[in-house]
DRENTORKOL-3810 file (N, C-alpha, C; in nm, 4 decimals):
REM DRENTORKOL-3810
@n.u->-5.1852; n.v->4.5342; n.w->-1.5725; ca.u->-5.0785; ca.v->4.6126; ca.w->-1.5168; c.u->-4.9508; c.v->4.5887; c.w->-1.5978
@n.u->-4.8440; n.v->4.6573; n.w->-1.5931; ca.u->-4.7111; ca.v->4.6131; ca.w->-1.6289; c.u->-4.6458; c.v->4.5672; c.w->-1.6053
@n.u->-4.6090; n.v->4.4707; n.w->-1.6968; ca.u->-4.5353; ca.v->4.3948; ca.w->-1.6391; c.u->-4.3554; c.v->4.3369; c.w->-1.7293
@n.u->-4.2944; n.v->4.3369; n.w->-1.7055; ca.u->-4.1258; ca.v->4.3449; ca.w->-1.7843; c.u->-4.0628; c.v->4.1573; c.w->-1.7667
@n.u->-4.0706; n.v->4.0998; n.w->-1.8491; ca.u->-3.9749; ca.v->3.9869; ca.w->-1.8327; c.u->-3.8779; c.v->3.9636; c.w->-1.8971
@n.u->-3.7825; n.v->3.9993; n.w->-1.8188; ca.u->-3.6010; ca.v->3.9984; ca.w->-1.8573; c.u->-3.6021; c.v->3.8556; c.w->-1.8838
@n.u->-3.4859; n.v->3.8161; n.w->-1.9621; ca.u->-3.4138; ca.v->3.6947; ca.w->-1.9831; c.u->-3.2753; c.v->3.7031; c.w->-2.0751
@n.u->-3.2100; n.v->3.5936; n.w->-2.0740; ca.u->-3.0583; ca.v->3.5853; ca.w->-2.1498; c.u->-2.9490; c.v->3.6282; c.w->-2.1022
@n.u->-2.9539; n.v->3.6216; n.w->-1.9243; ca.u->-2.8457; ca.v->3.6319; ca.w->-1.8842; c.u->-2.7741; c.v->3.4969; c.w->-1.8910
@n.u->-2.6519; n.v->3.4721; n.w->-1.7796; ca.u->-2.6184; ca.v->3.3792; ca.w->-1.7875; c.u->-2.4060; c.v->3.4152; c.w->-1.7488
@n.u->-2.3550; n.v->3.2904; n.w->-1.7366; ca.u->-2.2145; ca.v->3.3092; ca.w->-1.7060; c.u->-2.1285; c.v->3.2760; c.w->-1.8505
@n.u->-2.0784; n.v->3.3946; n.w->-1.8730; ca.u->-1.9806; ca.v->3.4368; ca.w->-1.9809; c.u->-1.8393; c.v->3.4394; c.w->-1.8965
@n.u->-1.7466; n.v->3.4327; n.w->-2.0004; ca.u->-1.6114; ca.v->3.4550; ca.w->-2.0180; c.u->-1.5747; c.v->3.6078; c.w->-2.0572
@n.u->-1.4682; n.v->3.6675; n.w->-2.0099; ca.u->-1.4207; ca.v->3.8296; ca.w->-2.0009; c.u->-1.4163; c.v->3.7916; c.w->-2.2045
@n.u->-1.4631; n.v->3.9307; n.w->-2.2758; ca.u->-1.4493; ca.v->3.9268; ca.w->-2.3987; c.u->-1.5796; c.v->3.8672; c.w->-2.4697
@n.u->-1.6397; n.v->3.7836; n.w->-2.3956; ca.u->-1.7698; ca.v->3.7420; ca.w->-2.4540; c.u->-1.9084; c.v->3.7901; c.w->-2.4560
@n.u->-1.9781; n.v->3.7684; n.w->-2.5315; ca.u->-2.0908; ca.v->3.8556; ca.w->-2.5718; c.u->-2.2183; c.v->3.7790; c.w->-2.4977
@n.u->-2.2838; n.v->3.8487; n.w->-2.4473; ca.u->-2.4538; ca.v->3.7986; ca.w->-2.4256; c.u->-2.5537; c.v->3.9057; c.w->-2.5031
@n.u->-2.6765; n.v->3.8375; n.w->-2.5491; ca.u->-2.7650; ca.v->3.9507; ca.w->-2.5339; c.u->-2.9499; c.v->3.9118; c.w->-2.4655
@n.u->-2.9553; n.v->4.0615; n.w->-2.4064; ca.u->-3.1156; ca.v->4.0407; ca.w->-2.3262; c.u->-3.2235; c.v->4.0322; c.w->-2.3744
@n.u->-3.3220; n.v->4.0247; n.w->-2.3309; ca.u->-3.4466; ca.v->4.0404; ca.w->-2.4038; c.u->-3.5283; c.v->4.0954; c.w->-2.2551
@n.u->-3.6141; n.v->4.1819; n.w->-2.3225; ca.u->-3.7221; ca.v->4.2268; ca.w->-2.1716; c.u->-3.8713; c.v->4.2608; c.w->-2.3181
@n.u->-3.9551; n.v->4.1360; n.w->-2.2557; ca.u->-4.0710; ca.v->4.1545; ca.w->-2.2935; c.u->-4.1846; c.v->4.2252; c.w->-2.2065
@n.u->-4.2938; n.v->4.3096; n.w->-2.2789; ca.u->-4.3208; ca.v->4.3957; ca.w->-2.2076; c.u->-4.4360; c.v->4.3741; c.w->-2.2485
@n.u->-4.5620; n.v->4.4147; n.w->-2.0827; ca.u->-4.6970; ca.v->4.4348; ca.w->-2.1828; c.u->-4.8005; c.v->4.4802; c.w->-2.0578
@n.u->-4.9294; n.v->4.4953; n.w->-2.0934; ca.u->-4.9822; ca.v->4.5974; ca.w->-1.9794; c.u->-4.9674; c.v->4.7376; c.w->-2.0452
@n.u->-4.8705; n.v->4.7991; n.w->-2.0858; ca.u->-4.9138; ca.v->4.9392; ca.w->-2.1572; c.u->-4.8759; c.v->4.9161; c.w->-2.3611
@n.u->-4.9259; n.v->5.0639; n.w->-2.3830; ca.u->-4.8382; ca.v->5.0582; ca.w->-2.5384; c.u->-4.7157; c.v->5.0558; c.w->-2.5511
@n.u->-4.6673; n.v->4.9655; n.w->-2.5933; ca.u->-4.4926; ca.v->4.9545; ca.w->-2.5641; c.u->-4.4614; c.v->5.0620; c.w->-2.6660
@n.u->-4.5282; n.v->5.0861; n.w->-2.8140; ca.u->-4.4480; ca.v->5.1512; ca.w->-2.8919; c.u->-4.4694; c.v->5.3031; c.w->-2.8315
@n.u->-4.5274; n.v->5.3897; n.w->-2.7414; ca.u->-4.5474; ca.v->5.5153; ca.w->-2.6559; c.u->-4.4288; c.v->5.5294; c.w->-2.5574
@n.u->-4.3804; n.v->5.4475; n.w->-2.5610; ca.u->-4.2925; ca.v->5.4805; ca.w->-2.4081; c.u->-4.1402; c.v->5.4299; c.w->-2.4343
@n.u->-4.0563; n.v->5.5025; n.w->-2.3937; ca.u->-3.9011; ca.v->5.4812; ca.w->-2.3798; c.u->-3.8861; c.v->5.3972; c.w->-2.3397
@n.u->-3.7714; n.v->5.2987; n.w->-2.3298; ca.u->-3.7119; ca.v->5.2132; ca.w->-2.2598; c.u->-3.5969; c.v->5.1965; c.w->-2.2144
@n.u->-3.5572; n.v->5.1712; n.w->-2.0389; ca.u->-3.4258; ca.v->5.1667; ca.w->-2.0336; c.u->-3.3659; c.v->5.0081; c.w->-1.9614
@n.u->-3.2682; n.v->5.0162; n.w->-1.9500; ca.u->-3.1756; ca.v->4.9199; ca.w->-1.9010; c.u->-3.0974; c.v->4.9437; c.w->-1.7862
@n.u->-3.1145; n.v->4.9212; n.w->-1.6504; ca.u->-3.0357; ca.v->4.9549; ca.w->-1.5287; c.u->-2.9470; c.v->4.8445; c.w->-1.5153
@n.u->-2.8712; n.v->4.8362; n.w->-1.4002; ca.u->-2.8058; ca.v->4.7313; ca.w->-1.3550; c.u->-2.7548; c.v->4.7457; c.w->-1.1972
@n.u->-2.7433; n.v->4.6333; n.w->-1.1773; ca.u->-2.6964; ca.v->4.6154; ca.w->-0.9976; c.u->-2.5941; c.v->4.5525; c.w->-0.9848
@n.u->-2.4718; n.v->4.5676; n.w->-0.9159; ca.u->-2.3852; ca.v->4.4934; ca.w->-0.8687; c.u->-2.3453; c.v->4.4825; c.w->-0.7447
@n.u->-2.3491; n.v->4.3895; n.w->-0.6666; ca.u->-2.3382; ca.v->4.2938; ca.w->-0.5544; c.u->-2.3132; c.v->4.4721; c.w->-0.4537
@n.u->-2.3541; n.v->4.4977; n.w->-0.3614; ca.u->-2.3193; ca.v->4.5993; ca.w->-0.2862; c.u->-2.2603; c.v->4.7163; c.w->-0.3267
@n.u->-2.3403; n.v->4.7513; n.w->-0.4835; ca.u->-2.3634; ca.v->4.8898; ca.w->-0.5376; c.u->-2.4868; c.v->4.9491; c.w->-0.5887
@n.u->-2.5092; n.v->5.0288; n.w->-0.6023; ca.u->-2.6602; ca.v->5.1270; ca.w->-0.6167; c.u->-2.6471; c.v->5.1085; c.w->-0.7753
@n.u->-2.7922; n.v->5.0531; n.w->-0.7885; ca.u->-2.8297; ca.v->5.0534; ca.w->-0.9295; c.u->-2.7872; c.v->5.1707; c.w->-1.0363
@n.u->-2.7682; n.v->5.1412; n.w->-1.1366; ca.u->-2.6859; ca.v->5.2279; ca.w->-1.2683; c.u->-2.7625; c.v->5.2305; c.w->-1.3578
@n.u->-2.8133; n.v->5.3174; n.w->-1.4279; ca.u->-2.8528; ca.v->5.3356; ca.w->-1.5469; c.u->-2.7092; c.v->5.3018; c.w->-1.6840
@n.u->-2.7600; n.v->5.1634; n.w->-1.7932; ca.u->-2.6936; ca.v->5.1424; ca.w->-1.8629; c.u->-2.7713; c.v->5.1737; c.w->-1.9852
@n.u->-2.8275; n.v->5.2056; n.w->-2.0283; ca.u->-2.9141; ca.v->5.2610; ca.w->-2.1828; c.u->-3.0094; c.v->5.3117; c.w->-2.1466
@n.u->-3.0871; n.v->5.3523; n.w->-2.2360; ca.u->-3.2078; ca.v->5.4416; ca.w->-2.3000; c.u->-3.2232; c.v->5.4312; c.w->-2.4707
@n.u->-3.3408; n.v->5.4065; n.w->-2.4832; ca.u->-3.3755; ca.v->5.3791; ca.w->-2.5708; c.u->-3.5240; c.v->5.4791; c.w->-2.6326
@n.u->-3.5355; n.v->5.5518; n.w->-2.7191; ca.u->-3.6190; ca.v->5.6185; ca.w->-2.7446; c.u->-3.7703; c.v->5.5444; c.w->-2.7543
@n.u->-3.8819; n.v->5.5620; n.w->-2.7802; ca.u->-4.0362; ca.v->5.5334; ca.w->-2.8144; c.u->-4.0243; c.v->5.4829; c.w->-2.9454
@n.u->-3.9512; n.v->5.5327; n.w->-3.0435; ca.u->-3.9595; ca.v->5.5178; ca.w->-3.1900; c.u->-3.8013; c.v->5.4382; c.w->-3.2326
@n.u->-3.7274; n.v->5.4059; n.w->-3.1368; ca.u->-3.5772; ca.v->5.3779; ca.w->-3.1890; c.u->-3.5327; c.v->5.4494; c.w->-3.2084
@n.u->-3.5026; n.v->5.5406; n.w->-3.2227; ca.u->-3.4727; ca.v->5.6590; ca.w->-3.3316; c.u->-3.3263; c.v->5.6890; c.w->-3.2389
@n.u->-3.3639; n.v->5.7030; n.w->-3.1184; ca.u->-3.2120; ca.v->5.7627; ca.w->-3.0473; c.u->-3.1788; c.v->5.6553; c.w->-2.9246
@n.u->-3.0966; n.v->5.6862; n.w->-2.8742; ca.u->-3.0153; ca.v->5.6047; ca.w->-2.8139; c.u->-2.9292; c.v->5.6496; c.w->-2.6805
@n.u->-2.9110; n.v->5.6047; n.w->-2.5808; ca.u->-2.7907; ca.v->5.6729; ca.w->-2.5053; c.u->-2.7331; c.v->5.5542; c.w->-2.4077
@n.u->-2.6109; n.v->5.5441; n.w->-2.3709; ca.u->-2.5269; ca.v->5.4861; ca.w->-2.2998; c.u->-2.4539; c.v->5.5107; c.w->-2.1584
@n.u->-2.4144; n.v->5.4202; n.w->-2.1258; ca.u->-2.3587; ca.v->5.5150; ca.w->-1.9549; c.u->-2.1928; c.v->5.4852; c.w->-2.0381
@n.u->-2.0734; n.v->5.5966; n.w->-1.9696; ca.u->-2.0002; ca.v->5.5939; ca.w->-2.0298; c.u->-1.9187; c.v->5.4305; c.w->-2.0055
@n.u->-1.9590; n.v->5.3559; n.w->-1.9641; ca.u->-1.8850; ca.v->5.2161; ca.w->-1.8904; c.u->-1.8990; c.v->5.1194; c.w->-1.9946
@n.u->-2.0299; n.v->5.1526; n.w->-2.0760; ca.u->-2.0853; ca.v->5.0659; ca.w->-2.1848; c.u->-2.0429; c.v->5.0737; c.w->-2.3158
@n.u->-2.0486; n.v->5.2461; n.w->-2.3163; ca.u->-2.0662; ca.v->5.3123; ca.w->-2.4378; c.u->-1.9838; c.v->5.2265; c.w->-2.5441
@n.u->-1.9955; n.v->5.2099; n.w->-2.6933; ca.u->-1.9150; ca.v->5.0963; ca.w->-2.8086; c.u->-1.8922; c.v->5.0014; c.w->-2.7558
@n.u->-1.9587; n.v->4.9241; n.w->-2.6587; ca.u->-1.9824; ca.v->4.7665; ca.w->-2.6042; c.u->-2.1057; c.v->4.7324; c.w->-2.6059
@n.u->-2.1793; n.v->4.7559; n.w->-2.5480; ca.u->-2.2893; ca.v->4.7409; ca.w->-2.5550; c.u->-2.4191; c.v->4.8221; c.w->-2.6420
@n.u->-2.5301; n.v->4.8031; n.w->-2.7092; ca.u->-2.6670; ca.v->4.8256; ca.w->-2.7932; c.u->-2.7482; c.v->4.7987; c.w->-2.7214
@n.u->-2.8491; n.v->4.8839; n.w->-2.7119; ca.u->-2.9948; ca.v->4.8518; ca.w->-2.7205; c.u->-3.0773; c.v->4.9002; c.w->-2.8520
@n.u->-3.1564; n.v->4.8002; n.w->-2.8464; ca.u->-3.2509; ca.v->4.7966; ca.w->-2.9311; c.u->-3.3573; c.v->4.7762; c.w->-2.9210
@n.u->-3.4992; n.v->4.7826; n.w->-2.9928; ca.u->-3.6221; ca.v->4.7122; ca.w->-2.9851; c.u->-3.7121; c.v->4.7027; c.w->-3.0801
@n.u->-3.8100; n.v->4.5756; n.w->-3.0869; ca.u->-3.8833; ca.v->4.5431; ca.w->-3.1967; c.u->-4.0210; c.v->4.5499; c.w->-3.1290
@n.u->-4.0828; n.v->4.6966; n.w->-3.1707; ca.u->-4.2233; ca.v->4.7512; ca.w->-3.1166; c.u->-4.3351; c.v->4.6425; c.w->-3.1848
@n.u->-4.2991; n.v->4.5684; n.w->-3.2701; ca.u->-4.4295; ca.v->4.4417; ca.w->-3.3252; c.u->-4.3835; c.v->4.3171; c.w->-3.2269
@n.u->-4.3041; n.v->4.2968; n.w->-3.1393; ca.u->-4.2694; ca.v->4.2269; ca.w->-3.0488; c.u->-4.2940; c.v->4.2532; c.w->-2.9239
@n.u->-4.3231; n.v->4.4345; n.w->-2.8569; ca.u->-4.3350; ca.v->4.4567; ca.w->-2.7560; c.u->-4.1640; c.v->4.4215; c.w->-2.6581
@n.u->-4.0797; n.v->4.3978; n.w->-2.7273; ca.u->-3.9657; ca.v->4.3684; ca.w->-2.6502; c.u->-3.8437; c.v->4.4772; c.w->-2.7085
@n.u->-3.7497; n.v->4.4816; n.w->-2.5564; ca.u->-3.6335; ca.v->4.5664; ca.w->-2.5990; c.u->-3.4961; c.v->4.4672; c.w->-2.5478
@n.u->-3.4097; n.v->4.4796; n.w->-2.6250; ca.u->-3.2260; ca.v->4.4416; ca.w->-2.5991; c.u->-3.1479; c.v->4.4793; c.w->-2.5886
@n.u->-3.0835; n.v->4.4644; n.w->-2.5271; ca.u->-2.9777; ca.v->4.4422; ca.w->-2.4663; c.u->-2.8098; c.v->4.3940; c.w->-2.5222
@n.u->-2.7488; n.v->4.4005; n.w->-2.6452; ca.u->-2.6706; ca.v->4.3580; ca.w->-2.6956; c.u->-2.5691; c.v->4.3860; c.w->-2.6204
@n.u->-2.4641; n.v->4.2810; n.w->-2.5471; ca.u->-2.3449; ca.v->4.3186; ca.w->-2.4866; c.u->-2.2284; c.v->4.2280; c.w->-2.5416
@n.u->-2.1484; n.v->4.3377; n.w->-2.5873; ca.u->-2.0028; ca.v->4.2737; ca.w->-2.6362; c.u->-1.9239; c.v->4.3109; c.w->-2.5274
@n.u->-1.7698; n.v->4.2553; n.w->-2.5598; ca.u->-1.6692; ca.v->4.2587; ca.w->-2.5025; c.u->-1.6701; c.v->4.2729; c.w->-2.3715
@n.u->-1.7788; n.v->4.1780; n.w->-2.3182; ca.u->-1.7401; ca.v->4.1962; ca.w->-2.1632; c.u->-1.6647; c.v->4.1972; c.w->-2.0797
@n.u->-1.6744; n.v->4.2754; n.w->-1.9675; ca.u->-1.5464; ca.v->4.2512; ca.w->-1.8559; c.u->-1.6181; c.v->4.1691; c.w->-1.6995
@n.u->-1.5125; n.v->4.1912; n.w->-1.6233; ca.u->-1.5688; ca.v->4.1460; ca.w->-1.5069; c.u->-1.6744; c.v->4.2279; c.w->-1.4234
@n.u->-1.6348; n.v->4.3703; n.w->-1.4662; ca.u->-1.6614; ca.v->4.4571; ca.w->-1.4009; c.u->-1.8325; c.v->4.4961; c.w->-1.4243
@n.u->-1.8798; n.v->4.3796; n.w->-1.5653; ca.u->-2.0499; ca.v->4.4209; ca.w->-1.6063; c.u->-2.1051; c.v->4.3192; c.w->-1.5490
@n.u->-2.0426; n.v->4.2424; n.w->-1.4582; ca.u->-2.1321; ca.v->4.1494; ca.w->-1.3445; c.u->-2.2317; c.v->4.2215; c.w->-1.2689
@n.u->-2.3887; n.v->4.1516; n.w->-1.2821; ca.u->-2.4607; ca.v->4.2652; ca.w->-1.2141; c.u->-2.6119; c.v->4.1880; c.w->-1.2625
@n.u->-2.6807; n.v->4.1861; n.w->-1.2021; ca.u->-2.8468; ca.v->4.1797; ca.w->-1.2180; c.u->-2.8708; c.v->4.3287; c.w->-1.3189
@n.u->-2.9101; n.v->4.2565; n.w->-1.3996; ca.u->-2.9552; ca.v->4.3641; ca.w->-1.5303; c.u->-3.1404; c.v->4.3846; c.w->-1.4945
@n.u->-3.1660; n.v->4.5000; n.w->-1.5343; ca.u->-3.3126; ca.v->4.4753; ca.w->-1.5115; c.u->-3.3687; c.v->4.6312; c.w->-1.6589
@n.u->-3.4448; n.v->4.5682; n.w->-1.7059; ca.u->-3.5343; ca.v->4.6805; ca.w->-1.7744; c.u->-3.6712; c.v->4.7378; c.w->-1.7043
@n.u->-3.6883; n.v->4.8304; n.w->-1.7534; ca.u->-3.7766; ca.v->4.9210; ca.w->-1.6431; c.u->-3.8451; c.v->5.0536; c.w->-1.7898
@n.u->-3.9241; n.v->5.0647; n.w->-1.7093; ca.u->-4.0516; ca.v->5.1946; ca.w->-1.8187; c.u->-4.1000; c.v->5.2773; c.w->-1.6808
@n.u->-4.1102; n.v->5.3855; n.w->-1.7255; ca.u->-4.2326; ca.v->5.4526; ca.w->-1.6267; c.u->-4.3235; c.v->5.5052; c.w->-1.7291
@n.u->-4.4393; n.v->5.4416; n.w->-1.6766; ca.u->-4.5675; ca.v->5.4544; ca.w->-1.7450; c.u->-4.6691; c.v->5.5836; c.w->-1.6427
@n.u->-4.6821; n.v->5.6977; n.w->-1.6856; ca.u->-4.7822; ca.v->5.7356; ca.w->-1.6470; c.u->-4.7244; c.v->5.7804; c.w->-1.5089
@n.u->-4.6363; n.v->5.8069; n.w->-1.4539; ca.u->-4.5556; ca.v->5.8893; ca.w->-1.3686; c.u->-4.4775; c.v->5.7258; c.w->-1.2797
@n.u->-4.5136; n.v->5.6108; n.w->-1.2962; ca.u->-4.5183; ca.v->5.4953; ca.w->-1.2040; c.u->-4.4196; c.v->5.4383; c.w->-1.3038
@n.u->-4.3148; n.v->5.3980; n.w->-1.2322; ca.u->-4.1852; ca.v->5.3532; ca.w->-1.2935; c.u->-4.1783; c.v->5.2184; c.w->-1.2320
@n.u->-4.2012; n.v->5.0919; n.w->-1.3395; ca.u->-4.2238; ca.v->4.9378; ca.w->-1.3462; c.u->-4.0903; c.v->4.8541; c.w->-1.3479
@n.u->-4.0637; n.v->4.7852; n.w->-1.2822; ca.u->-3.8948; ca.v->4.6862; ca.w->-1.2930; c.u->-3.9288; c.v->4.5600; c.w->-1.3313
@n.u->-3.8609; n.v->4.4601; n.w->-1.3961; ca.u->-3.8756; ca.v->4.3192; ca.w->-1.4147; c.u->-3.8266; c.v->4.2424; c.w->-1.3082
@n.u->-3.8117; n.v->4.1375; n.w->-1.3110; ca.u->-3.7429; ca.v->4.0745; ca.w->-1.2379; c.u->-3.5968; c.v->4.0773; c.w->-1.2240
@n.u->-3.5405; n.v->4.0706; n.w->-1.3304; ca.u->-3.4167; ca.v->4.1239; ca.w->-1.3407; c.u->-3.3254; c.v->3.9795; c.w->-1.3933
@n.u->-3.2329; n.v->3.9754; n.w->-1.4673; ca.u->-3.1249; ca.v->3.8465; ca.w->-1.5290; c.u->-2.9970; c.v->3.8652; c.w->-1.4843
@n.u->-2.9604; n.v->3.7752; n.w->-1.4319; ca.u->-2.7849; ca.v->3.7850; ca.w->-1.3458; c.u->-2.7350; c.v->3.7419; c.w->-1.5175
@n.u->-2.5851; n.v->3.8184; n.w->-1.5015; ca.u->-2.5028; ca.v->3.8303; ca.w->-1.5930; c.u->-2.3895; c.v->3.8098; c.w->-1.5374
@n.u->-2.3098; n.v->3.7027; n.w->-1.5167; ca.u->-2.1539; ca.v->3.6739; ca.w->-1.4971; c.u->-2.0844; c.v->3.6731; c.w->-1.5775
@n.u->-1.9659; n.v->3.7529; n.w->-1.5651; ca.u->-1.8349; ca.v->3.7473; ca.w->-1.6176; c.u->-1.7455; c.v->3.7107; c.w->-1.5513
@n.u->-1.6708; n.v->3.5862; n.w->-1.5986; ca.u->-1.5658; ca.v->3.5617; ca.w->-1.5196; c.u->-1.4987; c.v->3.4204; c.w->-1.5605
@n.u->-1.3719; n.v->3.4073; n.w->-1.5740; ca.u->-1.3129; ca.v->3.3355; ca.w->-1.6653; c.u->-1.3307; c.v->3.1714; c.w->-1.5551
END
C-alpha cells in the first residue's frame, strides 16, 4: 500500500530556513505528482506546492510563492520541501500526500515552528 514518511521539521527562528523530505513507496513514484499541504492549529488544511511526475513544473500557494521549492529525486522515490525565509505565520504540520488511482494517501505529517 502507500505509504508517505515526512521528516525535517523542527523549531526555527522567523527568517530561517528548514527543508522536508517525504519518502514514498507502495506505488511508482516517478507516475504520479506530488504535493505538499499544511495545517495550522485551528485552520483547514492548505495546499502549499505541486510538483509535476517528471519535475518539469511546479506551483505554489501565493503565501509561499519565492520562499519556498519543491523538488524531487525519482531514483530516491522522495519529494522536498525547501523553505526559506520563514515567518511565524508557516507554523503548521506539513504533510505530503499523492492520490494514486483515484485514493488520495497522507503521511504522517512534520510540525514546523517558527518562532523566535
Amino acid at each position: 500500500q502507500v505509504q508517505l514518511v515526512e521528516s525535517g521539521g523542527g523549531l526555527v527562528q522567523p527568517g530561517g530556513s528548514l527543508r522536508l523530505s517525504c519518502v514514498a513507496s507502495g506505488f511508482t513514484f516517478s507516475n504520479y505528482g506530488m504535493y505538499w499541504y499544511r495545517q495550522a492549529p485551528g485552520k483547514e488544511r492548505e495546499l502549499v506546492a505541486f510538483i509535476t511526475n517528471s519535475g518539469s513544473s511546479t506551483n505554489y500557494a501565493d503565501s509561499v510563492k519565492d520562499r519556498f521549492t519543491i523538488s524531487r529525486d525519482n531514483a530516491k522515490n522522495t519529494v522536498y520541501l525547501q523553505m526559506t525565509s520563514l515567518k511565524p505565520e508557516d507554523t503548521a504540520v506539513y504533510y505530503c500526500t499523492v492520490r494514486v488511482r483515484l485514493v488520495r494517501s497522507w503521511g504522517q505529517g512534520t510540525q514546523v515552528t517558527v518562532s523566535s
